[in-house]
Structures are given as C-alpha cells and as structure tokens.
mmCIF file of the N, C-alpha and C atoms, coordinates in Angstrom:
data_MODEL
# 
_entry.id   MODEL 
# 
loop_
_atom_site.group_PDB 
_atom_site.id 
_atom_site.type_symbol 
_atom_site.label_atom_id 
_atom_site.label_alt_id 
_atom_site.label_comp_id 
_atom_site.label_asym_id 
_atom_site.label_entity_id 
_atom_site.label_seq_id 
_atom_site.pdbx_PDB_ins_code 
_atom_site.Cartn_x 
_atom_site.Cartn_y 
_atom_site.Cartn_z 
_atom_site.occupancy 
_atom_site.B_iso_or_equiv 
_atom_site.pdbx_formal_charge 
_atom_site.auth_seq_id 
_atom_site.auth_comp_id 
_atom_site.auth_asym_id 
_atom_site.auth_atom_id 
_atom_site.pdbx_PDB_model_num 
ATOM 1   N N  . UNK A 1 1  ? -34.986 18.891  25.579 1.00 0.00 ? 1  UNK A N  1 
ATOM 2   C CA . UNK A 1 1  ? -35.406 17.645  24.945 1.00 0.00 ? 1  UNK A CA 1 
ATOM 3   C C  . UNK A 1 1  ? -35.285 16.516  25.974 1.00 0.00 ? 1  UNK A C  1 
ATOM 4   N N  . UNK A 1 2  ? -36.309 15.564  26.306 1.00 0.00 ? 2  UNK A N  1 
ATOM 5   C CA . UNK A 1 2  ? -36.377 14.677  27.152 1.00 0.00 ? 2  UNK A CA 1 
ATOM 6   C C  . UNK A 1 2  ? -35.249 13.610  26.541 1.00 0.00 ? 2  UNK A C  1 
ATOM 7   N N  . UNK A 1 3  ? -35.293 12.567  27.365 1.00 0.00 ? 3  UNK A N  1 
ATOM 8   C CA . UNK A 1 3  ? -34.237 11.768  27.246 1.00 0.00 ? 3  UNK A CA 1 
ATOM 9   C C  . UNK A 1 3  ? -34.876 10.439  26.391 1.00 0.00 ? 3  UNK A C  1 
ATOM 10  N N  . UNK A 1 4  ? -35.983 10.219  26.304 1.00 0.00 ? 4  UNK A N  1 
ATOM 11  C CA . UNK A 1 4  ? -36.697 8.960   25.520 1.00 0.00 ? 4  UNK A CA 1 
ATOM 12  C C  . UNK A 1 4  ? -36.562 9.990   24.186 1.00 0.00 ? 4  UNK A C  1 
ATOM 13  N N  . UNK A 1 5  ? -36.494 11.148  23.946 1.00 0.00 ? 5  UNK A N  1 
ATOM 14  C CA . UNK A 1 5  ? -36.139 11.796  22.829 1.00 0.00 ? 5  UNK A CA 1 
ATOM 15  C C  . UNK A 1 5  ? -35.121 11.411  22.157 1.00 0.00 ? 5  UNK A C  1 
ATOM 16  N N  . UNK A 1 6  ? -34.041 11.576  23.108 1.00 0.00 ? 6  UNK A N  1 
ATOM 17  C CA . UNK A 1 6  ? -32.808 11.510  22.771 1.00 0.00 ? 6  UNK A CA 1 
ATOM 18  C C  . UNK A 1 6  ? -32.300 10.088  22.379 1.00 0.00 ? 6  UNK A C  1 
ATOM 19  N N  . UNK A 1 7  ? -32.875 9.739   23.437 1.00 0.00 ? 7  UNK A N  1 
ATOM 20  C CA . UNK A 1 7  ? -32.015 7.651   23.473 1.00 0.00 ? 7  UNK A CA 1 
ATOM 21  C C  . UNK A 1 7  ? -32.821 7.140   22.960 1.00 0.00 ? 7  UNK A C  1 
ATOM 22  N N  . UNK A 1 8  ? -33.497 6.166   23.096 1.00 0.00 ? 8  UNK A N  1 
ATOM 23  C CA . UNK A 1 8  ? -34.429 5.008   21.991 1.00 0.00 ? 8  UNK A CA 1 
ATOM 24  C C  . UNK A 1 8  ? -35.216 5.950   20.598 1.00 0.00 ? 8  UNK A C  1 
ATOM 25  N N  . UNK A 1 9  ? -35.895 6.837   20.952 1.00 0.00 ? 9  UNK A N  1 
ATOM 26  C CA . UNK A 1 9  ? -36.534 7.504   20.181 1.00 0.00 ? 9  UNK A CA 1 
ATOM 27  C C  . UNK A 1 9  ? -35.943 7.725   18.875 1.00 0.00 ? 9  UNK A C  1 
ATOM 28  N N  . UNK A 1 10 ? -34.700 8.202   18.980 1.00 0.00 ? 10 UNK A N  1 
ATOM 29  C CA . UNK A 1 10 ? -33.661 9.002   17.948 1.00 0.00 ? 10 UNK A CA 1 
ATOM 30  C C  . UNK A 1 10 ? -32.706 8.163   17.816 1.00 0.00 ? 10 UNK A C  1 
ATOM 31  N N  . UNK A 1 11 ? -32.713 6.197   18.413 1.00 0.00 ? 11 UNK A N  1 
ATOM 32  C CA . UNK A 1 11 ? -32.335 5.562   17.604 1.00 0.00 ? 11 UNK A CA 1 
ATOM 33  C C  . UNK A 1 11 ? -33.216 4.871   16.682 1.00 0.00 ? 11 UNK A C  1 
ATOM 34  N N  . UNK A 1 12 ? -34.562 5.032   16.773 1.00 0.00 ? 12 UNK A N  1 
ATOM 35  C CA . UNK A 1 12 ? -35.246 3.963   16.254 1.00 0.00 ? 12 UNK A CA 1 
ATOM 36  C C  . UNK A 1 12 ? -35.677 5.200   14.586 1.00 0.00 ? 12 UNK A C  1 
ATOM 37  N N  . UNK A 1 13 ? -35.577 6.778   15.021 1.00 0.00 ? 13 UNK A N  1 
ATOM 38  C CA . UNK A 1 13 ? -36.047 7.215   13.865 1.00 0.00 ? 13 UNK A CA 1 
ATOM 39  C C  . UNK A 1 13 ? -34.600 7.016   12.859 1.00 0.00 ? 13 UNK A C  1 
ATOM 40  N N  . UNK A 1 14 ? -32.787 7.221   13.256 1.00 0.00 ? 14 UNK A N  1 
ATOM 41  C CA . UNK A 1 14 ? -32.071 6.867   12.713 1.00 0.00 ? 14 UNK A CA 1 
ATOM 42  C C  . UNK A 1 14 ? -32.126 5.576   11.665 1.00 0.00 ? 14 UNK A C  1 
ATOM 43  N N  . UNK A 1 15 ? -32.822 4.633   12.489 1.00 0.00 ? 15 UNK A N  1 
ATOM 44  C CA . UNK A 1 15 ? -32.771 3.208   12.120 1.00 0.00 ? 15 UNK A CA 1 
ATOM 45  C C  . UNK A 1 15 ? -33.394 3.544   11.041 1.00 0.00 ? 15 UNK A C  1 
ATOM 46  N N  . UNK A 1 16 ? -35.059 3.740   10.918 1.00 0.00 ? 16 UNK A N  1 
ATOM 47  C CA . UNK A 1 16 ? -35.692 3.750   10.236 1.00 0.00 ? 16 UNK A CA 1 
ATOM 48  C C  . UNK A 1 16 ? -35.462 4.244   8.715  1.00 0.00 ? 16 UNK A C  1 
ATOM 49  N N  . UNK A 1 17 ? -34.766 5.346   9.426  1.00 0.00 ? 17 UNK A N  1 
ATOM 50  C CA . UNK A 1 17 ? -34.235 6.505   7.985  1.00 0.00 ? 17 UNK A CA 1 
ATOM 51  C C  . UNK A 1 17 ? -32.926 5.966   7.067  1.00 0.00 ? 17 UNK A C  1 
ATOM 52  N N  . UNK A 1 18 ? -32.201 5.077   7.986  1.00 0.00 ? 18 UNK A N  1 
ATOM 53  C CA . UNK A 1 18 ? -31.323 4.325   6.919  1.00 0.00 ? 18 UNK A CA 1 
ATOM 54  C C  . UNK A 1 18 ? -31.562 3.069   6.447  1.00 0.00 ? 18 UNK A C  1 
ATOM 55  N N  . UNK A 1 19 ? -32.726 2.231   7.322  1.00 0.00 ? 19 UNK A N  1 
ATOM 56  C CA . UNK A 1 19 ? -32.401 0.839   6.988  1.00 0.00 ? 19 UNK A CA 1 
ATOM 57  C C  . UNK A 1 19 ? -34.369 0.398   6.640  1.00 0.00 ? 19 UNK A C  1 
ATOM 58  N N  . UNK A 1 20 ? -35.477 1.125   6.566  1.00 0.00 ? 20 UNK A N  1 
ATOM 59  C CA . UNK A 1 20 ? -36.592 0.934   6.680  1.00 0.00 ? 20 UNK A CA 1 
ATOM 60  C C  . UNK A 1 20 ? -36.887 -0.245  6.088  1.00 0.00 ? 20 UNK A C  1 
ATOM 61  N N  . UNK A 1 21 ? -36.442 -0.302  4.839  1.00 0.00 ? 21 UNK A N  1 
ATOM 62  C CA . UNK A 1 21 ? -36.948 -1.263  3.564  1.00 0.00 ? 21 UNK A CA 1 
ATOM 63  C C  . UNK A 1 21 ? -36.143 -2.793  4.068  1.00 0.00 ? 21 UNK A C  1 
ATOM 64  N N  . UNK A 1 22 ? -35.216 -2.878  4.763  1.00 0.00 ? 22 UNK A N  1 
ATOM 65  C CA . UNK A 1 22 ? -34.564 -4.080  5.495  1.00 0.00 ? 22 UNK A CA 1 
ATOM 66  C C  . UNK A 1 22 ? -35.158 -4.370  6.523  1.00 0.00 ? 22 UNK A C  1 
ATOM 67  N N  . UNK A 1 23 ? -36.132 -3.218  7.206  1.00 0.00 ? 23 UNK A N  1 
ATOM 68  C CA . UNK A 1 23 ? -36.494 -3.949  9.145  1.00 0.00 ? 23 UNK A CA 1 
ATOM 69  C C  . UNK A 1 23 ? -37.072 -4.591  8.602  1.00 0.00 ? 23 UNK A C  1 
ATOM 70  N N  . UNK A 1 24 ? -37.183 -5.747  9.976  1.00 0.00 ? 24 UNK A N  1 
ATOM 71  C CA . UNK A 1 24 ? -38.332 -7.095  9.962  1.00 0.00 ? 24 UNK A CA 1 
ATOM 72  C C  . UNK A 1 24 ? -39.458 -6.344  10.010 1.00 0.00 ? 24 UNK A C  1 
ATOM 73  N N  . UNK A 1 25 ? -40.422 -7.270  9.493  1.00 0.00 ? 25 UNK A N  1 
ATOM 74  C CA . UNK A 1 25 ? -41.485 -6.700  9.156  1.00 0.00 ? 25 UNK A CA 1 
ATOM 75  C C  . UNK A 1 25 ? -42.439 -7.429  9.891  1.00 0.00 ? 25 UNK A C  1 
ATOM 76  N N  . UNK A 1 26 ? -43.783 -7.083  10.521 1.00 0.00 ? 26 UNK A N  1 
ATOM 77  C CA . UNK A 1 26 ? -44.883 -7.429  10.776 1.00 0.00 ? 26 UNK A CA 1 
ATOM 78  C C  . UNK A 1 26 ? -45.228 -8.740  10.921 1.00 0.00 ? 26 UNK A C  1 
ATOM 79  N N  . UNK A 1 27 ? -45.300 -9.003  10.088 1.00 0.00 ? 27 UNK A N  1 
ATOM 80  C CA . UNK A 1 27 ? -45.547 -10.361 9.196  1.00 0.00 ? 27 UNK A CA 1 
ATOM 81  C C  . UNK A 1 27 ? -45.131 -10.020 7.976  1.00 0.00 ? 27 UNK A C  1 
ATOM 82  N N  . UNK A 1 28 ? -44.963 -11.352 6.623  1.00 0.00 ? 28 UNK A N  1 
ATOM 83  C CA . UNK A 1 28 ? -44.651 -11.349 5.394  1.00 0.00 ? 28 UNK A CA 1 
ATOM 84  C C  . UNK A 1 28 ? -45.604 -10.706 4.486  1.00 0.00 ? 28 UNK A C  1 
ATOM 85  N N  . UNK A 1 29 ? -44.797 -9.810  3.701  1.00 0.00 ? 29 UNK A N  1 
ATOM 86  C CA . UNK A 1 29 ? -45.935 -8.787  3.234  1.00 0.00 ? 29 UNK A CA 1 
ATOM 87  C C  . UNK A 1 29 ? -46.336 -7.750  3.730  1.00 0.00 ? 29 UNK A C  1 
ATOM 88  N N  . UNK A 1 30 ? -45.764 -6.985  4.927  1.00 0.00 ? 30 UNK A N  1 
ATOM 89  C CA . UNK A 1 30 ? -46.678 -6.067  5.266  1.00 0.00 ? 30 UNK A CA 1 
ATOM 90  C C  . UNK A 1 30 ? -46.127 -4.792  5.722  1.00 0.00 ? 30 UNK A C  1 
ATOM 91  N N  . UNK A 1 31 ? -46.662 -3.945  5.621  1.00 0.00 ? 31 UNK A N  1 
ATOM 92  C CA . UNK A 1 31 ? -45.718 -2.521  5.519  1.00 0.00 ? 31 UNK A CA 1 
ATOM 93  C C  . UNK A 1 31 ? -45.509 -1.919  6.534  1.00 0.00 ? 31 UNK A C  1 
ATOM 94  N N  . UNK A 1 32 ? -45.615 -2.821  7.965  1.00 0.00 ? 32 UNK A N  1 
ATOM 95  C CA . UNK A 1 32 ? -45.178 -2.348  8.951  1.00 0.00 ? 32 UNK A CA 1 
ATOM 96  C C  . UNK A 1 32 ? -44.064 -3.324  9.318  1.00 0.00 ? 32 UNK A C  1 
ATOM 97  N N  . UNK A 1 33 ? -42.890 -2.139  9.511  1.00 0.00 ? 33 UNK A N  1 
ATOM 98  C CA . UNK A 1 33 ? -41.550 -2.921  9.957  1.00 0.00 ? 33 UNK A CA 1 
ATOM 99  C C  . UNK A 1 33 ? -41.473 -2.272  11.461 1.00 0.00 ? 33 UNK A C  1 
ATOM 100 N N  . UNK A 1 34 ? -40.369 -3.279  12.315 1.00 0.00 ? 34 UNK A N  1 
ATOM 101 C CA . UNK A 1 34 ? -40.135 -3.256  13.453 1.00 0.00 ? 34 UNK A CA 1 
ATOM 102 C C  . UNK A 1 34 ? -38.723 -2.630  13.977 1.00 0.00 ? 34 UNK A C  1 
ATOM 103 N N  . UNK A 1 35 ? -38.161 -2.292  14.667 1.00 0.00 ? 35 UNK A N  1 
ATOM 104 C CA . UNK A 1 35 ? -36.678 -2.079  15.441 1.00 0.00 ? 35 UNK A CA 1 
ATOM 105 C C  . UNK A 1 35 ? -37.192 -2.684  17.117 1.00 0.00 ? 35 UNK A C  1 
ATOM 106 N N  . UNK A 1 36 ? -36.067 -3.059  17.633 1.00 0.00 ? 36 UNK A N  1 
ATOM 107 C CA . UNK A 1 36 ? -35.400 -2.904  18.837 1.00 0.00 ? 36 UNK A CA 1 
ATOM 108 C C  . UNK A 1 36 ? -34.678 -2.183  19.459 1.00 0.00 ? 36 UNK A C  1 
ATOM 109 N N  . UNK A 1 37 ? -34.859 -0.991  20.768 1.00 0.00 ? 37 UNK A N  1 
ATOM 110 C CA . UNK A 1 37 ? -33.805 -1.018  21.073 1.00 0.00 ? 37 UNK A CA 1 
ATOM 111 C C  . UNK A 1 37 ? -33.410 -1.144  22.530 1.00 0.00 ? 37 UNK A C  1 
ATOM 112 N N  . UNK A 1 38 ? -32.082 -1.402  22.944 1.00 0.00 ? 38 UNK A N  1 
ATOM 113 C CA . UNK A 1 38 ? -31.633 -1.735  23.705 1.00 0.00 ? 38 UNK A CA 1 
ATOM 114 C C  . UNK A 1 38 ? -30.958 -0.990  24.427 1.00 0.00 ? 38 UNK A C  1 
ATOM 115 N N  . UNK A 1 39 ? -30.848 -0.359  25.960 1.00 0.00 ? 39 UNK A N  1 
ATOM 116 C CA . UNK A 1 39 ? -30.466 0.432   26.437 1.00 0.00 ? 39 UNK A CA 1 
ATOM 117 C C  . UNK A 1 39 ? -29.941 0.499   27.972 1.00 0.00 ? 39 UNK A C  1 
ATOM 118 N N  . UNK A 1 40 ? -29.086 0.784   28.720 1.00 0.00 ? 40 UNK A N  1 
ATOM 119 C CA . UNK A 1 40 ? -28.686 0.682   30.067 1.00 0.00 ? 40 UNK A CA 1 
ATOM 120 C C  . UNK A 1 40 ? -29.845 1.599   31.089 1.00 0.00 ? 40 UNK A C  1 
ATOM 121 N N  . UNK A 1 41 ? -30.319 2.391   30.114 1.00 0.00 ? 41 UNK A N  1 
ATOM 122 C CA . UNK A 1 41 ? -31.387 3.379   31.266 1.00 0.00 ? 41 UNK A CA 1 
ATOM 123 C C  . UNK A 1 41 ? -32.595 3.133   30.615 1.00 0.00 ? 41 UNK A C  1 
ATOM 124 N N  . UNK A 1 42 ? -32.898 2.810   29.681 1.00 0.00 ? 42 UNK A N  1 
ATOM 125 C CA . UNK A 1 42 ? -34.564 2.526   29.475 1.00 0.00 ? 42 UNK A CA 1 
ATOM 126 C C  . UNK A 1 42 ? -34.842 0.639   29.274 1.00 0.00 ? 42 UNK A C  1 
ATOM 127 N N  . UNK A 1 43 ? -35.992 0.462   29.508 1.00 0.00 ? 43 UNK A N  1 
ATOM 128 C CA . UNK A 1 43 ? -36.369 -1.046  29.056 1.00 0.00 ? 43 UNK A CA 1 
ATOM 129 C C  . UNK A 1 43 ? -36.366 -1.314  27.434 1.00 0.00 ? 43 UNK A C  1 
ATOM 130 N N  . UNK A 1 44 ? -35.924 -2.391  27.573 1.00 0.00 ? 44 UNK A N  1 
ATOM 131 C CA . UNK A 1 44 ? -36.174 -2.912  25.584 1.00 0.00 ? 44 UNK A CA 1 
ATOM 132 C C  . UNK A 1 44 ? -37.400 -2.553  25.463 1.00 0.00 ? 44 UNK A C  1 
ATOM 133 N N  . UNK A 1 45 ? -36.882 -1.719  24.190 1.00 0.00 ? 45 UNK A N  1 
ATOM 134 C CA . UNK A 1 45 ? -38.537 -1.015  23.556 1.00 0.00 ? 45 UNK A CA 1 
ATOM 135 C C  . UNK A 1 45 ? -38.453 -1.228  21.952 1.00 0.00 ? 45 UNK A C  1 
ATOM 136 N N  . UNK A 1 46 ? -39.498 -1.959  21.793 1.00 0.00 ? 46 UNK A N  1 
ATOM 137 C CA . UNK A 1 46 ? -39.857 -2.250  20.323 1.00 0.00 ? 46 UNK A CA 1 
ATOM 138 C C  . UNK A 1 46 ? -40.796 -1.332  19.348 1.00 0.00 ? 46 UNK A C  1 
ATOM 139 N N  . UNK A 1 47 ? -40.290 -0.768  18.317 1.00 0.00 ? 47 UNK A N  1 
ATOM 140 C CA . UNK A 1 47 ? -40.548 0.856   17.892 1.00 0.00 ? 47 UNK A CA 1 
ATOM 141 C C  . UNK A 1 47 ? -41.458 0.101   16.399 1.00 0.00 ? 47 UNK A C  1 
ATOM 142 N N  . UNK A 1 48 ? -42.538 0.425   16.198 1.00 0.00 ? 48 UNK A N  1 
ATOM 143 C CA . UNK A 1 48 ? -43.131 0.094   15.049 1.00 0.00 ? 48 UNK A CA 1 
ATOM 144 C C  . UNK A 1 48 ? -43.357 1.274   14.027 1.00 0.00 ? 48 UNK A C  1 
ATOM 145 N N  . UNK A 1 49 ? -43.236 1.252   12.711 1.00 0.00 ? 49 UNK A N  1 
ATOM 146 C CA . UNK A 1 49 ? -43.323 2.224   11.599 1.00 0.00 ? 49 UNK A CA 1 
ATOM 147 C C  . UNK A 1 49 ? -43.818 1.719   10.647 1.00 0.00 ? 49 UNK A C  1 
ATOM 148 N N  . UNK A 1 50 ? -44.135 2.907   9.657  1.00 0.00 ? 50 UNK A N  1 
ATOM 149 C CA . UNK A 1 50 ? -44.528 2.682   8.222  1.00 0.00 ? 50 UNK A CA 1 
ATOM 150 C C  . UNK A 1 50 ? -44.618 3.490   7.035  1.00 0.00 ? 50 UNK A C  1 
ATOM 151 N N  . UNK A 1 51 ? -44.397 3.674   6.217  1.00 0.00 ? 51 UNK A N  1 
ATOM 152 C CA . UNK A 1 51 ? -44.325 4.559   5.191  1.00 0.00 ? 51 UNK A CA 1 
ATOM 153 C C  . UNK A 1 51 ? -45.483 5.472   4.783  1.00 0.00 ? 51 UNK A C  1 
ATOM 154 N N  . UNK A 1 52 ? -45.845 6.562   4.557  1.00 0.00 ? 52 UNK A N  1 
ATOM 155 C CA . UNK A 1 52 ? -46.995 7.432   4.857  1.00 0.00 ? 52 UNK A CA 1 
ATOM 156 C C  . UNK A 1 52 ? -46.542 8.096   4.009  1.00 0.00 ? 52 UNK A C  1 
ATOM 157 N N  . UNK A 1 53 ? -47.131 7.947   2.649  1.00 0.00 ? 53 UNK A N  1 
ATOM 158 C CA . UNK A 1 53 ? -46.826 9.004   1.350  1.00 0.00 ? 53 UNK A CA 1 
ATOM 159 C C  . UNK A 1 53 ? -45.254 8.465   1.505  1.00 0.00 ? 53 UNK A C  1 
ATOM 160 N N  . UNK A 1 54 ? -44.709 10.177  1.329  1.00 0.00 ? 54 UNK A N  1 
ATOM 161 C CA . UNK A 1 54 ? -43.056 10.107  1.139  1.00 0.00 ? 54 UNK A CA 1 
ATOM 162 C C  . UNK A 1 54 ? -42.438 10.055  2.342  1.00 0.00 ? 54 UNK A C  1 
ATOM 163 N N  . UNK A 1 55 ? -43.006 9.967   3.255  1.00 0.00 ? 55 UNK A N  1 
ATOM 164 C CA . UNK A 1 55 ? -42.336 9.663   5.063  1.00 0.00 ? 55 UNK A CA 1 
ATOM 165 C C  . UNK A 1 55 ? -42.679 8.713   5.654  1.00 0.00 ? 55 UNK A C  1 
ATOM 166 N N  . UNK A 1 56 ? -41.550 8.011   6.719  1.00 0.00 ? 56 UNK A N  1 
ATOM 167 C CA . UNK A 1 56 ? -41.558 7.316   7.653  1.00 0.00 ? 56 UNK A CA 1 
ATOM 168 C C  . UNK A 1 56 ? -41.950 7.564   8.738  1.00 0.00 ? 56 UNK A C  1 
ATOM 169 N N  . UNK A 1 57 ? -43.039 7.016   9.111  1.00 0.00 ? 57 UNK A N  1 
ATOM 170 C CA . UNK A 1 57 ? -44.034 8.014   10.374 1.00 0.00 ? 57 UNK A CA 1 
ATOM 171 C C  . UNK A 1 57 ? -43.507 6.403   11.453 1.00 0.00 ? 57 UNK A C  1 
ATOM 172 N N  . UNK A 1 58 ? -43.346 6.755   12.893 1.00 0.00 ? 58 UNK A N  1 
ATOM 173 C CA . UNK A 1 58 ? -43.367 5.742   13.834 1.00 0.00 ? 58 UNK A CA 1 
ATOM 174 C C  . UNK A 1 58 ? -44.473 5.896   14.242 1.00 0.00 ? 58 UNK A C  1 
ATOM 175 N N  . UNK A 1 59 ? -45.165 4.819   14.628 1.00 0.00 ? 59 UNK A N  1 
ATOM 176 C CA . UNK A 1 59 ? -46.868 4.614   14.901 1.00 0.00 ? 59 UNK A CA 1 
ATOM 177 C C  . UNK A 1 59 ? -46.931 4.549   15.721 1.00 0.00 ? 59 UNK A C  1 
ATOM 178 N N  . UNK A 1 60 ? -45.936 3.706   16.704 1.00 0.00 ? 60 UNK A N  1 
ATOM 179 C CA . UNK A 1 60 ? -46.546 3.130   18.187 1.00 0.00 ? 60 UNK A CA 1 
ATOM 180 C C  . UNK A 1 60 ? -45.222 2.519   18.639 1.00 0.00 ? 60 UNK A C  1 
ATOM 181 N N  . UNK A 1 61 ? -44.761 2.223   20.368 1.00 0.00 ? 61 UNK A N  1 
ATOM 182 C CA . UNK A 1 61 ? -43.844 1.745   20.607 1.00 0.00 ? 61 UNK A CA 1 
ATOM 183 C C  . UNK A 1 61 ? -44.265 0.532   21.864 1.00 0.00 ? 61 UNK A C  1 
ATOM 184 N N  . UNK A 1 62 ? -43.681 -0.381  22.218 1.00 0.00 ? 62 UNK A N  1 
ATOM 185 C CA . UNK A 1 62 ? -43.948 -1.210  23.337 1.00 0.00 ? 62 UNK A CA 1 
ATOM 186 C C  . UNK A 1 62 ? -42.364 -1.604  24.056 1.00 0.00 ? 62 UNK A C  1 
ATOM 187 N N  . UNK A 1 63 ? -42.866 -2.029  25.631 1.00 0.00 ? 63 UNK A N  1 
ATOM 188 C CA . UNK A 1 63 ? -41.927 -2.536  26.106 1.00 0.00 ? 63 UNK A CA 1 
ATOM 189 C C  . UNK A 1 63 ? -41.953 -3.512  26.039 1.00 0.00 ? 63 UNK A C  1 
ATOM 190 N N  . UNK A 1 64 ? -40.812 -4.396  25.900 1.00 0.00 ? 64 UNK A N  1 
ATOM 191 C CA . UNK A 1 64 ? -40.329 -5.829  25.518 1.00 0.00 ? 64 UNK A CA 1 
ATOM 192 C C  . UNK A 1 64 ? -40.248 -6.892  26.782 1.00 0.00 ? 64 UNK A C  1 
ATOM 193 N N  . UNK A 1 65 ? -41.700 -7.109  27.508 1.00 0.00 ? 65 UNK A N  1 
ATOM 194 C CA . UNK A 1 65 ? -41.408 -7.549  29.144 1.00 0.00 ? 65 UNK A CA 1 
ATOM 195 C C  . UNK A 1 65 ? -40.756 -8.822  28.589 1.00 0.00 ? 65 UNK A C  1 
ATOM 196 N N  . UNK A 1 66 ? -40.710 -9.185  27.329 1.00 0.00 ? 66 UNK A N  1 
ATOM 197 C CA . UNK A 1 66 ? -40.147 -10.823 27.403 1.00 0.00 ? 66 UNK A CA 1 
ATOM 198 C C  . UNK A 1 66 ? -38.648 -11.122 27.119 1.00 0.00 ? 66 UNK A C  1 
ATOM 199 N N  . UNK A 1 67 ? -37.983 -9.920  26.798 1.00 0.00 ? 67 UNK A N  1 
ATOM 200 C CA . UNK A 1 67 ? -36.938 -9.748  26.065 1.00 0.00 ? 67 UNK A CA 1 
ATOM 201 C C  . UNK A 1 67 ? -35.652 -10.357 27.446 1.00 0.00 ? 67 UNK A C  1 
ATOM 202 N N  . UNK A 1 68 ? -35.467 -9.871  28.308 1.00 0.00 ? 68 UNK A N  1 
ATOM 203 C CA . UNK A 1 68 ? -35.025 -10.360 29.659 1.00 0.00 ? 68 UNK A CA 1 
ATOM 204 C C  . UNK A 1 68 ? -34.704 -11.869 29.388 1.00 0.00 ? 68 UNK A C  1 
ATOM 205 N N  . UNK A 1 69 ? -35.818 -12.519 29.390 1.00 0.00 ? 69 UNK A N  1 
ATOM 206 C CA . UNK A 1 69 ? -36.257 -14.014 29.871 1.00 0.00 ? 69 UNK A CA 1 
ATOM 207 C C  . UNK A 1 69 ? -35.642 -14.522 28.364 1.00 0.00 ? 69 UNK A C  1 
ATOM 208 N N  . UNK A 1 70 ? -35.705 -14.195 27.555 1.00 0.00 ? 70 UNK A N  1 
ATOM 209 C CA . UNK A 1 70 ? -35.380 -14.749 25.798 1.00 0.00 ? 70 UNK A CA 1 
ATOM 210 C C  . UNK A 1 70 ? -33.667 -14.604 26.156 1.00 0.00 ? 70 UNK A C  1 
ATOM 211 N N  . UNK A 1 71 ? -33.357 -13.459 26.721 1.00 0.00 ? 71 UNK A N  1 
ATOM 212 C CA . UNK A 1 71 ? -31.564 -13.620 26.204 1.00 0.00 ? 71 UNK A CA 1 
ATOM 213 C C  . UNK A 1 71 ? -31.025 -14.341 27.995 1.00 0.00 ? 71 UNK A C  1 
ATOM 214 N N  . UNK A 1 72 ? -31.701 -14.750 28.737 1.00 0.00 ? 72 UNK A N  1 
ATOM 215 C CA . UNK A 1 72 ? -31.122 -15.605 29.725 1.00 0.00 ? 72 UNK A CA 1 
ATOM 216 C C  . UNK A 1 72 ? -31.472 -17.033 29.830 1.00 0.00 ? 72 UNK A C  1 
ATOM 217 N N  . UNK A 1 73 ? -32.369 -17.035 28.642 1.00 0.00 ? 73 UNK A N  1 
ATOM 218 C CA . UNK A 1 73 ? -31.989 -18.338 27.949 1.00 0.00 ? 73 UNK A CA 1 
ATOM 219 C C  . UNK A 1 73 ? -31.076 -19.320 26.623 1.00 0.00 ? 73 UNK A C  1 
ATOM 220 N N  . UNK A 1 74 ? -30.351 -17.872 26.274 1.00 0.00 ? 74 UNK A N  1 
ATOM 221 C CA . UNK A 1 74 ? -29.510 -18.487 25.117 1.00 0.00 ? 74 UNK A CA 1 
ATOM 222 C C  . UNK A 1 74 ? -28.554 -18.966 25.931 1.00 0.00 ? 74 UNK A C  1 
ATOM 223 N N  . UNK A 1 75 ? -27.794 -20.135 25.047 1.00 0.00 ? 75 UNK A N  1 
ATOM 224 C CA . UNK A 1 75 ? -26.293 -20.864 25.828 1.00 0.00 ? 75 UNK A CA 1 
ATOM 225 C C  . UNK A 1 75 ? -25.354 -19.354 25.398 1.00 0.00 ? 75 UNK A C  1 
ATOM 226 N N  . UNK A 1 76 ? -24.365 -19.688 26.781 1.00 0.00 ? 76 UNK A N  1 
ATOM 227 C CA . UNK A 1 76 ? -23.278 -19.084 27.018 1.00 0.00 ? 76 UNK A CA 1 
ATOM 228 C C  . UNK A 1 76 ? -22.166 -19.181 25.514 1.00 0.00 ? 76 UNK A C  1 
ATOM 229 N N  . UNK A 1 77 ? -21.578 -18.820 25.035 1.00 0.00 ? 77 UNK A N  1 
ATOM 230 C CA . UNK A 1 77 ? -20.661 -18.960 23.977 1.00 0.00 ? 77 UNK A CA 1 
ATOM 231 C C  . UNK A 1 77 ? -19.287 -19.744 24.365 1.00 0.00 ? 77 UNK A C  1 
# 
C-alpha cells in the first residue's frame, strides 16, 4: 500500500466516515463537504466528498499552494 494511501488518504476517508454531516461544506447548501489535511511528508491537501446513495465516495483532491502563506500570516500567540 502506497503511502498517500496510508497518510492523507486514510485520514480524509476516517474523517469523512465519522464526521461527514459536520465538514464544511462547498458552499451553503451543498452536498459537497471538504477536509484538510496536514502532514510533515506530503503538502496540505484538501480532500472533497459526497454522499452517493448509502456511501461516502471522495471525488477529487487538491494541493493547498496557499495554505503556507495563510498560516505565516496569523499573529504569533
């Protein structure tokens, strides 16, 4: 089993399978919800899904080139 199997992949289907009806969604209204995830060996990858009959199918995934630049701009705590 490859490792995008293992790491983002098989957190984002976890996610999905416990928390689907809570991810952010698309836009308001719409039956595609989102995850993030975050990782030391892969780039932020944003995992999109949706409900298909009685399953949670993941549709499509992207890398997050902006995600970097967004958290080295929050203030320090």
């Amino acid at each position: 089993m490859a490792h995008f199997e293992r790491g983002p992949l098989a957190a984002a289907r976890e996610y999905f399978g416990r928390f689907f009806e809570e991810a952010l969604t698309e836009s308001p209204g719409s039956p595609i919800r989102y995850y993030m995830t975050v990782s030391t060996f892969f780039p932020v990858l944003g995992f999109y899904a949706a409900r298909v009959g009685g399953c949670i199918e993941i549709l499509d995934f992207i890398v997050d080139e902006d995600y970097e630049d967004l958290v080295e701009d929050d203030p320090d705590d």
